[in-house]
Structure formats: C-alpha cells, structure tokens
C-alpha positions, 0 to 999 in steps of 0.5 A, spaced: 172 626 501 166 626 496 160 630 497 153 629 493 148 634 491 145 635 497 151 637 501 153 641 495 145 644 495 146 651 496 152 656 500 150 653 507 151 646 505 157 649 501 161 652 507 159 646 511 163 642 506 169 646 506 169 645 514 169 638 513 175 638 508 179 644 513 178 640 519 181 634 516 186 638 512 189 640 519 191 633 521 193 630 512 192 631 507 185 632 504 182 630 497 175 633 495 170 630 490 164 634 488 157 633 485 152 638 482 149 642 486 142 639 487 137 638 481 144 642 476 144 636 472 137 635 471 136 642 469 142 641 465 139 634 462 132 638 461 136 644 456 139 639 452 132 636 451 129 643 449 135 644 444 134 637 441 127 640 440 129 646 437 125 650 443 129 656 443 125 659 449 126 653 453 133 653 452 134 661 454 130 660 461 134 655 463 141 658 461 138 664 465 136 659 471 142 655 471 147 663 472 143 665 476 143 660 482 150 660 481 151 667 481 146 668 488 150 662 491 158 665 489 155 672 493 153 668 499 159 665 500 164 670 497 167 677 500 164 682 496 171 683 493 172 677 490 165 676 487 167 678 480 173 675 479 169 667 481 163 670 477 167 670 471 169 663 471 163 661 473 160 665 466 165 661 463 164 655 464 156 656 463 159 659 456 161 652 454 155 648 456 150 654 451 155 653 446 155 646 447 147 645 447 147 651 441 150 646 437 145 640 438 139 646 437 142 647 430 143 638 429 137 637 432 140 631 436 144 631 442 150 627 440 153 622 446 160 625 447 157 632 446 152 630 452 158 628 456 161 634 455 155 638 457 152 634 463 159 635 466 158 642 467 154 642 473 161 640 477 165 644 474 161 650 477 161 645 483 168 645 484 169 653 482 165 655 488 167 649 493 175 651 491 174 658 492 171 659 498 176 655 501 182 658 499 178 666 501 177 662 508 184 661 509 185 654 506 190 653 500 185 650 493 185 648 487 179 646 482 180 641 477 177 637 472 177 630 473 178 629 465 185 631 466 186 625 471 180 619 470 182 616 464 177 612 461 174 608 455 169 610 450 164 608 453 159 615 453 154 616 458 157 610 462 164 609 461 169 605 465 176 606 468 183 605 466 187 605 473 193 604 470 193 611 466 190 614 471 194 613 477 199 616 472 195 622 472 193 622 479 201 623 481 201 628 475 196 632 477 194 631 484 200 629 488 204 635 488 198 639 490 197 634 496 205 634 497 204 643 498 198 641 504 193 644 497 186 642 497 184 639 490 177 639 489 175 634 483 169 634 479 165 627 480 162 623 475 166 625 468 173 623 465 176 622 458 179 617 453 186 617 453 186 622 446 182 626 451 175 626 448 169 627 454 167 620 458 161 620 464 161 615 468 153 613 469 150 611 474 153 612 481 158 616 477 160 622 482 161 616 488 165 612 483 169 618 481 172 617 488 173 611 489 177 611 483 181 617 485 181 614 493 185 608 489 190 611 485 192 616 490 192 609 495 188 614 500 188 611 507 179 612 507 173 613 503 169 618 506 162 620 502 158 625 505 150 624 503 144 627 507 143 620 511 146 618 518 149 611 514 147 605 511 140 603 514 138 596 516 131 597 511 128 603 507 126 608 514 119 610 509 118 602 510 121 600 516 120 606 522 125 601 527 131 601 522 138 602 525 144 604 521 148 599 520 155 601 525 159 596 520 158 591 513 162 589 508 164 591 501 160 585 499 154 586 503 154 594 501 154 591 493 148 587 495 145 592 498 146 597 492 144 592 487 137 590 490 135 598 491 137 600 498 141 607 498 148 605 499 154 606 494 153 603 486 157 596 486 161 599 481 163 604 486 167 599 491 171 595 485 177 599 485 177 599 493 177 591 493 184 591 492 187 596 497 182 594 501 182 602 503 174 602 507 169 607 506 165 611 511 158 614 509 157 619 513 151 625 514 154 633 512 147 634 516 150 631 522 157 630 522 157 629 529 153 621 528 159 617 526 156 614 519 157 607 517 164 604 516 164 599 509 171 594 510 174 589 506 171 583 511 168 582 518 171 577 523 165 575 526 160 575 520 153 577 523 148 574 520 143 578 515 143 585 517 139 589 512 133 588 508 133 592 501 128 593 497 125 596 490 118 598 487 119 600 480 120 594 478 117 589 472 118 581 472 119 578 465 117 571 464 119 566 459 117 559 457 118 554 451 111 552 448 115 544 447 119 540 450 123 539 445 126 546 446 132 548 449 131 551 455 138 553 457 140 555 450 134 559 450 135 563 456 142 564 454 139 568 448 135 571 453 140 574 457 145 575 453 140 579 449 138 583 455 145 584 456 147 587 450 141 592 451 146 595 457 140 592 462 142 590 469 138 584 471 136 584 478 134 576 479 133 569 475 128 565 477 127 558 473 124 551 472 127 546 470 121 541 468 117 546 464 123 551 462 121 557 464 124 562 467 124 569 469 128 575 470 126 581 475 129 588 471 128 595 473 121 599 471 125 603 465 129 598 463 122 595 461 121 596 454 128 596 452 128 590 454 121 587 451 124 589 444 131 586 445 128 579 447 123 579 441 128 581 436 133 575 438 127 569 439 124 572 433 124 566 430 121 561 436 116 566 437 113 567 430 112 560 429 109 558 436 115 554 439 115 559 445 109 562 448 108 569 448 113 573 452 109 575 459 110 581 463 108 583 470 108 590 473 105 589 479 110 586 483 117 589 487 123 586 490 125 584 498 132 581 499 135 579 505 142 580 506 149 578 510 155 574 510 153 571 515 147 568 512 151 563 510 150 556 513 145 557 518 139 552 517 133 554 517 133 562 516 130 562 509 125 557 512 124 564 517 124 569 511 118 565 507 114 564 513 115 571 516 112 573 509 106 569 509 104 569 515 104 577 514 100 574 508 103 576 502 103 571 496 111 570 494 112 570 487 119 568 486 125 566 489 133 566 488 139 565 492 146 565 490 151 559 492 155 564 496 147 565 500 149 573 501 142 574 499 136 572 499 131 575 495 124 575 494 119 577 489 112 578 491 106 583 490 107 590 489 102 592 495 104 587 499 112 590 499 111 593 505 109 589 508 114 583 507 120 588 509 116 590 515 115 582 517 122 580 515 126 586 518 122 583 524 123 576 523 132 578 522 132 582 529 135 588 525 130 593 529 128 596 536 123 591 537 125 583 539 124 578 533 118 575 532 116 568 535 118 563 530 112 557 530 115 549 527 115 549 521 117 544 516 123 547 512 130 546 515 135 548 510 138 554 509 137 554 502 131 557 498 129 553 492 130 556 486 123 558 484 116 557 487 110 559 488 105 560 494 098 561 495 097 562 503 
C-alpha cells in the first residue's frame, strides 16, 4: 500500500491509513510506502531555497514550521506517554535536514546529492509517525528508509533503479519483517547508489518507490491511496459526467499519465510489466468505492475510454528555410537536443513537403528547451538555412485514448468533427502506429470545450453519444499533421 500526501495530511488522515494497513494486515502480509505529509516538501524545497540565498531568517521560520506541525501531529496521534519518545526522533531527523541546509547556507548553493538527502526528509518524518501509531495501536511496525533497500543510479534528483540489487535488499531487509506478521513503513520517492550515496526518484517518485518494492518483494497487488475515487474517464473540472474507469490497462493508464490525467507516472508501471502484478488506485477519503483496477490487459478491449488533457503547455515549431535542408536530419538534432535537456516531448507532428515539424513540450520545460535547440542549429539558424524557431503558448492538448481504438474505422474521423462542430480550430495532430492514442493540439481556450465534445462524441459519460452526421473521412487513422479553419 502506498499512501500520498493528502492520505498522509494531518493525524486524522494518518490514523485512517493505519486502518487500512491493519485491516489488510489481518488477512497478509502488508507492506506500507509513505509520502510527505501534504505541502512537507514544498516547505522543505522553499528552505533550501533560503539557505542558497543566505537568507538566515527564512531558513529558522521554516525549521520552526516544519517541527511544529510534526511535533502537533505526533501528540494527536500518541498516548501522552509515548510522545516524547516519537518527539525525539521526529527532532533527529529534523536535526539532519537544518545541518544539511546549514551547509548549503555556508556554500551558497545547494548541491544535487545534498538536495536528495534533504528533500527526502519529509518521508522519513512521515514513516516515524505512520509506524508509531501502528505499533501504540496494537499492530507490530517498523520504520525504514528505503535507502537501505532501493538501489539506484546516480542520477540525482531523477534516478532510476536497479532491481537486481534491490530485490537482494528487499529479501534482506523487508522479507523478514513480513515473514514476523511486522509492518514495514518505507519512505517514497528516495533510494541510494550501490556505495550508498542519497538518490530521489523524480517525478511520480513516491508511486514509483512501490511499484519498485511491490515488484521486488512479487506482491500480489499495488494499492495506491490518493484522494480521488479511481482513475477518471476526462478531467471532472472539465467534464461534469465523468465516470471513474472500473478497469484499464497498464498501457492505457501509461498514456493517460503522459498526456496530463492524474493517474500514476509511466515509469511507475514498468517494474509491474513483467510480474504482471495489478495496481488499484482507490480514494482514503472513501475506501468503501472500489477504485480503479489497472491489469497487464483486457479480454475485450473497449474501445477509447478516457479523454486526458493539459494546459501548461508550449508548441514549438521548426522549419528549413531551403529545400536543400535535411529535414529529417534536422529533426534528429532536434529531438536529440531536447532529450539530452531531460525534457519529455508530449507530441511531434510534422510535414514532409516543407519539412517542418513540431513538437508540444510542458510549459516549464519551455525555456530550457528553446536554448537547447538554438545551441545545436546554431550554425543553420545564424546563416538563415532554418527559419527563426517559433513558439506558441496559447495552446493545450487533448488525447483520446484506448486499446480498443485500434482498428475502428472512422473514429478519429468522429473525434475531429466532434471538436469542429463544437467550433474550435485544431492545430496539430498525431497517432502512433499502435492508435492507443489520439491526440490533438488546439487553442488554449478552446480546451474545454474540445474535452467536453469528444468525451460526448466517445459515449464515456451519463449522457448518450452525440449524433454522428456523414462525413467524408472513413479511416481510422489521423493524419500526421493538419490544419483547420472552420
């Protein structure tokens, strides 16, 4: 079980976790992996700030902040007897983030292994608060630090693990505990390289941490505890009649996660693949609702179950100002430039006549990407071979997605007319050669009303499809880029 920050957001939401974990724990054997109580690790990520600065007085406020809530959360959650005992190792740990970010005050920066260490801190008090209620309510706990079980590269601030050697650990360290009917609580989101030096896992990096251990330890399921009811068939901010999915895939839920929905991180599935181990994403708020079951595959693919969509989004187009350009190889440098500025690229689109293309990148990856493709065209955009590099905020991104897409004619025929007859003007287009996904680039304010039209158009909500009126397209598959002017 992996609870989130809002399942881990003050003693209430706490004590309902150690429910959860006890109920479970009476029937097998339960592993727990923890987040940061709620805002912790901006609160820890805004002190290193203060300490890079020098700004003394912020760093303290923020100290004082972060034992306080702590300390008010362990005496509502503990017999009065116990509290000082908890109290002392919740100030130890404290103890270790204020010598950490002391030492950035006195360097004036804040190195990428020592913002690991740090930025794990908020577990760590985390797994000392979860584990002690457990064991003052009768249930046998252990607290541990997932550095001593996730091994991984040294890839700072986004490393990647080593299941090999953390599968080893996990039978070291975890397996006995289980084997006694103990519950270990393991921080989320950190590890460390094989000679022990503090890594974090990124983006997703607490639902990543269980995927890793559900894996290593081959757990019969992944439950990860949020404070939605499942995975929703389109944004409910948007949508009003969207459903939570009972069912999808691991493919279908990777999708959606890379084209904005709230549903677990690509990288967080991967170590699932394999052991094909399912995942339920369920709501602490009401555990009672049954969740979302993400498996390896389907028996009967359903067609496109969910529109995801995002809005801090920035297209960025490319275009050779000769034909005598490359524009393939162009776009290899491109793209390999992005890559190599760690940016995820969310859609390409291009033409092969004019040989531009396009590529839809998150909003604050913007600028690091913009200088990372003029440093490697430098050359063919300073003697006008390229034409100037242009980028466009005002757009967002919808995607269709399914398993069952596949192979149906006309549906993204009915997606395209969907969005133009609720009158907004697409921009872009693409569809990989699997037609998982459809997505669509269009006008910023035109998002929502693209999401509405097409989660209509697909039948995901209470209300019936809309019509479909003839048209001309018949094929299944979009066109790789197109433009419209309705």
């Amino acid at each position: 079980m992996k609870f989130g920050g809002t399942s881990m957001g003050s003693a209430e939401r706490i004590k309902v976790a150690a429910r959860l974990a006890a109920e479970q724990q009476a029937k097998r054997p339960v592993a727990v992996v923890v987040s940061a109580m709620s805002k912790v690790t901006d609160l820890l990520l805004d002190t290193m700030r203060h300490a890079e600065a020098g700004d003394r007085t912020g760093m303290e406020s923020n100290l004082t902040l972060l034992r306080q809530r702590h300390e008010d959360t362990c005496r509502e959650l503990l017999p009065a007897g116990e509290q000082g005992a908890v109290v002392a190792q919740l100030h130890d740990v404290v103890d270790e983030f204020e010598r950490i970010v002391n030492g950035m005050a006195m360097l004036g920066e804040r190195p990428p292994r020592s913002v690991d260490e740090a930025v794990a801190v908020g577990e760590r008090l985390s797994v000392v608060l979860l584990s002690e209620y457990l064991r003052s309510t009768g249930v046998p706990s252990v607290g541990v630090n997932a550095r001593d079980v996730v091994v991984t590269d040294a890839a700072f601030g986004n490393a990647s693990p080593l299941m090999d050697p953390t599968g080893v650990k996990a039978r070291q360290v975890l397996a006995p505990h289980l084997e006694q009917g103990t519950v270990p609580v393991i921080t989320g989101f950190n590890g460390a390289t094989a000679d022990g030096r503090p890594t974090t896992l990124g983006r997703g990096g607490s639902d990543f941490s269980a995927s890793i251990l559900a894996a290593a330890l081959d757990a019969a399921e992944l439950w990860i505890w949020t404070d939605v009811d499942g995975i929703m068939s389109a944004d409910p901010r948007l949508v009003p009649d969207a459903q939570v999915l009972d069912e999808i895939t691991y493919a279908e839920a990777a999708e959606l996660a890379y084209n904005g929905a709230k549903v677990l991180h690509p990288r967080t599935l991967a170590p699932l693949v394999e052991k094909k181990i399912p995942v339920w994403s369920k709501n602490s708020f009401a555990p009672q609702k049954p969740g979302t079951k993400i498996v390896p595959a389907m028996a009967v693919p359903q067609g496109a179950r969910a529109v995801a969509s995002m809005r801090n989004v920035a297209l960025v187009s490319l275009e050779a100002a000769s034909a005598e350009i490359n524009g393939v190889q162009i776009m290899a440098r491109a793209l390999d430039a992005i890559a190599r500025a760690d940016v995820e690229v969310l859609v390409v689109s291009s033409s092969s006549y004019r040989q531009n293309f396009c590529v839809l990148l998150r909003e604050d990856e913007l600028d690091r990407s913009v200088h990372a493709l003029e440093s490697a065209l430098a050359l063919e955009l300073a003697h006008n071979y390229m034409h100037p590099i242009e980028v466009d905020r005002n757009v967002g991104l919808l995607a269709a997605v399914g398993e069952g897409m596949q192979g149906k004619p006309g549906l993204a025929g009915r997606i395209f007319t969907a969005i133009s007859r609720a009158q907004v003007n697409i921009i872009a287009i693409a569809q990989g050669s699997s037609e998982l996904t459809i997505a669509v680039v269009v006008r910023r304010d035109g998002l929502e009303k693209a999401v509405k039209a097409v989660h209509a158009e697909c039948g995901l909500g209470n209300r019936p499809p809309v019509p479909v009126f003839p048209f001309g397209e018949s094929e299944g598959r979009a066109p790789q880029r197109a433009k419209s002017h309705e």
